[in-house]
C-alpha positions, 0 to 999 in steps of 0.5 A: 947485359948492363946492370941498372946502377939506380935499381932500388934507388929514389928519382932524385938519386938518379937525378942527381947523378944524372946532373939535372936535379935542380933544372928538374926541380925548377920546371916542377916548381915553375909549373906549379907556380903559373898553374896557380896563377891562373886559376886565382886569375881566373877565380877572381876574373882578372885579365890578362890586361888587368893582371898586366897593369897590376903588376906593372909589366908587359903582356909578354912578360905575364905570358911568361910567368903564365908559361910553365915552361919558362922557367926564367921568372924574377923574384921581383916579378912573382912577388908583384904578381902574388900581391896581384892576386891579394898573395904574399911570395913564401920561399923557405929553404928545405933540407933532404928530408923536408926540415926546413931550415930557412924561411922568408916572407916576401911582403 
């Protein structure tokens, strides 16, 4: 019988050992980012048409950002679309265990 090597270990240990960590990472942080899209979308009434001709794109390209599959999403696009929505982008960079150790506003 095969032992289980990550027995007693965190998820993210066998994440990382596994090699996906950071693709893992990215799917969550994309779904959180387009689930919150879309409920202040939909708090503040604003259309797909209309959130296409705030941010200056296409539909297919606000569907998907909307997409929380998709994780392929620029910088330029989600600062445009959290100005669409009276946001600013924050992206701060953390260490293992939370300290974050860079931070920076995009206005």
């Amino acid at each position: 019988m095969k032992r289980n090597t990550h027995e007693g270990s965190r998820f993210d240990d066998f994440l990382k050992d596994e090699g996906i960590y950071e693709d893992v990472e990215a799917a969550a942080v994309k779904k959180v980012i387009a689930t919150m899209l879309a409920e202040a979308m939909k708090a503040q009434n604003i259309s797909k048409v209309a959130m296409v001709k705030r941010i200056g794109t296409s539909r297919s390209q606000l569907d998907r950002l909307l997409d929380p599959e998709n994780a392929s999403v620029t910088l330029v696009t989600l600062t445009k679309a959290a100005a669409a929505i009276g946001k600013r982008l924050k992206i701060a960079f953390e260490d293992d265990h939370g300290q974050v150790r860079a931070t920076a506003k995009i206005v």
